[in-house]
Backbone as JSON, one array per atom type, in Angstrom:
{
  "sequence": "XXXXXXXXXXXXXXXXXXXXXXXXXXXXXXXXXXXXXXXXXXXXXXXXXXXXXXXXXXXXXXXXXXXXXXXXXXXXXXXXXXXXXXXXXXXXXXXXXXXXXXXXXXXXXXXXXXXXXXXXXXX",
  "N": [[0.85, -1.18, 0.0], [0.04, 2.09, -0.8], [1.71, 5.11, 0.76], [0.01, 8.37, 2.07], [1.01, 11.19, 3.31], [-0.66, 14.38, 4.82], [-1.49, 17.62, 5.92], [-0.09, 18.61, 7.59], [1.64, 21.72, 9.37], [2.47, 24.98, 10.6], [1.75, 26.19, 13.95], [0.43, 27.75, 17.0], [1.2, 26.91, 19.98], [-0.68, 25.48, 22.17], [-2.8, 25.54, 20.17], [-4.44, 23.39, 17.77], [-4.16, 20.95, 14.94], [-5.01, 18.52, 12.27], [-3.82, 15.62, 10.58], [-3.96, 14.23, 8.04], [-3.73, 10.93, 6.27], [-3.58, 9.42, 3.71], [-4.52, 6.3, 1.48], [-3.13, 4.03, -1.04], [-3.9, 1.72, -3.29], [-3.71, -1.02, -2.24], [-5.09, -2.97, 0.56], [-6.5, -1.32, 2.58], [-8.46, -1.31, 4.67], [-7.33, -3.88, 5.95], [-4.96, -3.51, 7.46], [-4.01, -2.82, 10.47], [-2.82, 0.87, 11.63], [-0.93, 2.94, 11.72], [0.73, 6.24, 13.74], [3.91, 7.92, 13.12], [6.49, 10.19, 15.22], [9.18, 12.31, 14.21], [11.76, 14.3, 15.76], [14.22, 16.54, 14.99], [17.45, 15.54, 15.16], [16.72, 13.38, 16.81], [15.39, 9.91, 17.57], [13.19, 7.85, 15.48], [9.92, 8.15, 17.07], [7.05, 6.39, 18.02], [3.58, 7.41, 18.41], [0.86, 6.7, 17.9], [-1.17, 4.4, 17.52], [-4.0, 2.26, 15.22], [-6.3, -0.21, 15.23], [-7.22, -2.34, 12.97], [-10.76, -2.72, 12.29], [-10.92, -0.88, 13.87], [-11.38, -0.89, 16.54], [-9.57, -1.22, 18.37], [-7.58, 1.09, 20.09], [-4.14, 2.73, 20.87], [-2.1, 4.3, 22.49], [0.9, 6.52, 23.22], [2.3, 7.79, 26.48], [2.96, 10.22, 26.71], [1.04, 11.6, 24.39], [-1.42, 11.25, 25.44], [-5.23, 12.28, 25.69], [-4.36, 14.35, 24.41], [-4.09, 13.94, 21.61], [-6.41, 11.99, 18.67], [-6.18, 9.37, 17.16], [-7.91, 7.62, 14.41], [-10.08, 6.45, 11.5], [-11.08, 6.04, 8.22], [-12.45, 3.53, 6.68], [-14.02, 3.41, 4.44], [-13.08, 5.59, 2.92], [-10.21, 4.73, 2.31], [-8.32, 6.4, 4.72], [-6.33, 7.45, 6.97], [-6.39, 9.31, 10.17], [-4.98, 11.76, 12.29], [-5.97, 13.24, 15.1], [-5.13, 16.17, 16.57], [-4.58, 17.92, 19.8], [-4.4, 20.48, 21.53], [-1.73, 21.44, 21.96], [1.78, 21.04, 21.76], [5.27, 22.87, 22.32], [7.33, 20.7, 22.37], [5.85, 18.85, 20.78], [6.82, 19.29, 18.14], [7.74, 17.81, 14.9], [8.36, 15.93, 12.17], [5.72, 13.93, 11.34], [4.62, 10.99, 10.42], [2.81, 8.14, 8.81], [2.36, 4.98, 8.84], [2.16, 1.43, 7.83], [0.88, -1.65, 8.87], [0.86, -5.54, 8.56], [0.24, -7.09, 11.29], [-1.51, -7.16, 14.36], [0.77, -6.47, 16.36], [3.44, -6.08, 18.3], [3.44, -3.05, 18.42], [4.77, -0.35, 18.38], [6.88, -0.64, 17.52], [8.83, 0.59, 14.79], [9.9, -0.81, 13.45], [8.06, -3.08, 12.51], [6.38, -1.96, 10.85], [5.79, -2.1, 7.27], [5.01, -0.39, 5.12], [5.29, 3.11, 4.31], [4.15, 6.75, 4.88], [5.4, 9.88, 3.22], [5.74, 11.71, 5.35], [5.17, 14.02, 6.82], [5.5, 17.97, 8.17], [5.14, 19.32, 11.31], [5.14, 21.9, 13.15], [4.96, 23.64, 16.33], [4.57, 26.93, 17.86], [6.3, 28.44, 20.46]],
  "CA": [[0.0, 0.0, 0.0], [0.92, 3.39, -0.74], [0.72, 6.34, 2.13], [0.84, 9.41, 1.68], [0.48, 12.05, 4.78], [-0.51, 15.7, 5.12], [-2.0, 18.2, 7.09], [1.27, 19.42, 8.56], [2.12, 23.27, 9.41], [3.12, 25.97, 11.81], [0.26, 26.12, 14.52], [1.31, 27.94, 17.87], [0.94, 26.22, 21.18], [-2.73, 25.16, 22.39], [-3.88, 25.16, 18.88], [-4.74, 22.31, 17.22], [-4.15, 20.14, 13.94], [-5.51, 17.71, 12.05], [-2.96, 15.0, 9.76], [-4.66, 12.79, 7.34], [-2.71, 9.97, 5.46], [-4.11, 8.42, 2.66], [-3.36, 5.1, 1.74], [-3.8, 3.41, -2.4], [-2.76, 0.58, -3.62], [-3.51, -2.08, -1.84], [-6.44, -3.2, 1.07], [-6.28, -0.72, 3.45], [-9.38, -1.87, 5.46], [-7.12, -4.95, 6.16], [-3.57, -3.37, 7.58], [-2.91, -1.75, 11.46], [-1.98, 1.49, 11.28], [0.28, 4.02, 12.84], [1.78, 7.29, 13.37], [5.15, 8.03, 14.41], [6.8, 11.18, 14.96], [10.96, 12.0, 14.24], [11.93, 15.24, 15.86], [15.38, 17.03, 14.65], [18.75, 14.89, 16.28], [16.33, 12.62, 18.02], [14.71, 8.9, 16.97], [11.73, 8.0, 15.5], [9.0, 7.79, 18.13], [6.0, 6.11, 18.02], [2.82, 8.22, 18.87], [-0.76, 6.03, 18.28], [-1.75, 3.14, 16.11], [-4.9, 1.86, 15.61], [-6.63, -1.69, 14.43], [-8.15, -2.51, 11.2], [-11.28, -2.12, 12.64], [-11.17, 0.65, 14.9], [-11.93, -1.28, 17.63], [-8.79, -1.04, 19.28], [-6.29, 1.87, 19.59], [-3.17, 2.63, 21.96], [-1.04, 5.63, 22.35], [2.19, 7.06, 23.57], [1.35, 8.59, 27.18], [2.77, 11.87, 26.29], [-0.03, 12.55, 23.51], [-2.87, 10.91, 25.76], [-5.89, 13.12, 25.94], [-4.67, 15.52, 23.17], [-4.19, 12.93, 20.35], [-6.82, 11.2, 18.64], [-6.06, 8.37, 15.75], [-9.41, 7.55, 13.66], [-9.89, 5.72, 9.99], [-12.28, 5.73, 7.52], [-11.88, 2.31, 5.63], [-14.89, 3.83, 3.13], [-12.27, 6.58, 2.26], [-9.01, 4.57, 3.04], [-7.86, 7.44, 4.76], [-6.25, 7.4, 8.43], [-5.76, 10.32, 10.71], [-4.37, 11.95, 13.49], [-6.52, 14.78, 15.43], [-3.89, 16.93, 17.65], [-5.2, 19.17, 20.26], [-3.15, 21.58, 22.99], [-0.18, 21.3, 20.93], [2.65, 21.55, 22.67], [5.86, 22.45, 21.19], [7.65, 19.51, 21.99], [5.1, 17.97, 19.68], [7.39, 19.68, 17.14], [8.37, 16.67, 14.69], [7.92, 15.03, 11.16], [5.02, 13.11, 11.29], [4.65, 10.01, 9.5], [2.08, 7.57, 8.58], [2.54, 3.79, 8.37], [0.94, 0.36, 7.97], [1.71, -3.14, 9.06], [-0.55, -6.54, 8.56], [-0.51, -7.78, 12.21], [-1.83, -6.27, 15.87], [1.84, -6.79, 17.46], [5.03, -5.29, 18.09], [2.63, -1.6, 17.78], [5.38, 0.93, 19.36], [8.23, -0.98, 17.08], [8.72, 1.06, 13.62], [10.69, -2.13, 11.68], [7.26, -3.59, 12.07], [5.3, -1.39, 9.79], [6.23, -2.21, 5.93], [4.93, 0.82, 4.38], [5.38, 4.43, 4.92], [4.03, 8.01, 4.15], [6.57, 10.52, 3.04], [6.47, 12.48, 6.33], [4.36, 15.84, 7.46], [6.18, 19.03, 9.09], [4.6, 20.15, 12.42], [6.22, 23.15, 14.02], [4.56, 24.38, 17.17], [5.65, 27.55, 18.26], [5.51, 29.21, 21.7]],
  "C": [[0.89, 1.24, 0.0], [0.68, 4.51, -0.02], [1.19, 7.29, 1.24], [0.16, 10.61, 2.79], [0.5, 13.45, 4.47], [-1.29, 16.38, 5.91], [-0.83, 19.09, 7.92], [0.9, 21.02, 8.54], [2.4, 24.08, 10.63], [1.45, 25.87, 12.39], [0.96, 26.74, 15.8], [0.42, 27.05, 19.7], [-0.63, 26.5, 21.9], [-3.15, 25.07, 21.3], [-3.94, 23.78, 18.49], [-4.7, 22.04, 14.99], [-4.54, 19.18, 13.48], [-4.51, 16.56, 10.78], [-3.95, 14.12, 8.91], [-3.05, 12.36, 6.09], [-3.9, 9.34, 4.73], [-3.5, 7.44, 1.85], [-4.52, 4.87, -0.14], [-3.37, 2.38, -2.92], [-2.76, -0.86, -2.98], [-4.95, -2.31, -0.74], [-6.39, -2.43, 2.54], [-7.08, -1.07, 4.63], [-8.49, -3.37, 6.2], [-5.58, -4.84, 7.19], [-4.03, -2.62, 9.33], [-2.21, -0.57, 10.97], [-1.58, 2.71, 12.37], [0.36, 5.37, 12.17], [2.88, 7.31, 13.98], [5.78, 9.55, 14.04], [8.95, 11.12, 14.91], [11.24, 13.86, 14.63], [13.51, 15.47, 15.54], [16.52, 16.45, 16.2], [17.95, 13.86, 17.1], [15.51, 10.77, 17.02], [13.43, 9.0, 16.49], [10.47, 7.54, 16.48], [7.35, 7.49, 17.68], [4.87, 6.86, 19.23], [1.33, 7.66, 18.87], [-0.49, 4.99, 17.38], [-3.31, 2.64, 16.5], [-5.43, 0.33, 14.72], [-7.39, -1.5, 13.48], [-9.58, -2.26, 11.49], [-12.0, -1.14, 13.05], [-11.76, 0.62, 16.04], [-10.81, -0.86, 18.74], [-7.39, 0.35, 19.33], [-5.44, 1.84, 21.0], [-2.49, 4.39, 21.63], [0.17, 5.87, 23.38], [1.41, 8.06, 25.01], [1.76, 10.01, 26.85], [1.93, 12.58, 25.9], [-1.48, 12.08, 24.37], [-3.79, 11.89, 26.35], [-5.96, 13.93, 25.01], [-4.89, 15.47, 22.02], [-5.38, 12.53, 20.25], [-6.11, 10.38, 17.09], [-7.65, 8.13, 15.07], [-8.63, 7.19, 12.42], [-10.97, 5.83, 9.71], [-12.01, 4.73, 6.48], [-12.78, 2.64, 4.0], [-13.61, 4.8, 2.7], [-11.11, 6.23, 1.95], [-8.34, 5.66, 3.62], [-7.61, 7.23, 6.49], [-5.76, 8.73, 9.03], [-5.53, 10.55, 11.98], [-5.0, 13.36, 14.4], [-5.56, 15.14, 16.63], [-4.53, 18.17, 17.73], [-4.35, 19.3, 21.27], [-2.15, 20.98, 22.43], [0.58, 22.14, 21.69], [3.97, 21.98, 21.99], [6.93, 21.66, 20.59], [7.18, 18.57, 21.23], [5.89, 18.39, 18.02], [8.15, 18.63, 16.64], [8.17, 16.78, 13.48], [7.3, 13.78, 11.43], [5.11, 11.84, 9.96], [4.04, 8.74, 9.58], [2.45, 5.57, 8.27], [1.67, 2.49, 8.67], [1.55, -1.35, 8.37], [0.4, -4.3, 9.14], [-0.7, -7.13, 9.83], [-0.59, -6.71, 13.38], [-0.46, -6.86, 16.49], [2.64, -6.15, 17.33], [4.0, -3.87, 17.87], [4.13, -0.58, 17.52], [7.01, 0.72, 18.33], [8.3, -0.41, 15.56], [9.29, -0.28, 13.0], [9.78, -2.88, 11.62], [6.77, -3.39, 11.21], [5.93, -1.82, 8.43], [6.12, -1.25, 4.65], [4.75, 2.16, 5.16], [5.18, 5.67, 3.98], [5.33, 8.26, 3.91], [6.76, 11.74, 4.3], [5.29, 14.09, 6.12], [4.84, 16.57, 8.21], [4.97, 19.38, 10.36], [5.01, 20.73, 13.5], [4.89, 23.93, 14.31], [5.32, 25.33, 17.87], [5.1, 28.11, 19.96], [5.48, 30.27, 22.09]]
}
């Protein structure tokens, strides 16, 4: 499957954003999927994923409460709603998919990947 993520941009602290990834190419209704964030000098960190479904999701406690994850399998389209943006939330977002519920939090699980969304919160 092919992602592809946007939504990114400057937003200043407390505001809110919204990321959508859209996915083509393959059965999207059928894949786990994720976001993870990569902030400048630092790893990539995993931030939510959710199940094929949408029965089950998880998150990173940092974003809990401000994050949500959500999918629409009618649209293939997965996103990320970000509220009280902080501006350690300042990262490259990035969208990915993997076929089983395991390993969530581990990026060499996923097998496909957006190309990445800027989100610079300022304060």
């Amino acid at each position: 499957v092919q992602l592809q993520a946007s939504g990114g941009g400057l937003v200043q602290s407390g505001g809110s954003l919204r990321l959508s990834c859209a996915a083509a190419g393959g059965t999207f209704s059928s894949y786990v999927m994720g976001w993870f964030r990569q902030a400048p000098g630092k790893e990539r960190e995993f931030v939510a994923s959710i199940s094929w479904s949408s029965t089950t999701t998880y998150y990173v406690n940092s974003i809990k409460g401000r994050f949500t994850i959500s999918r629409d399998n009618a649209k293939n389209t997965l996103y990320l709603q970000m509220n009280s943006l902080k501006p350690e939330d300042t990262a490259v977002y990035y969208c990915a998919s993997k076929p089983r519920e395991s390993g969530l939090t581990d990026p060499r699980g996923y097998d496909s990947w957006g190309q990445g969304t800027l989100v610079t919160v300022s304060s």
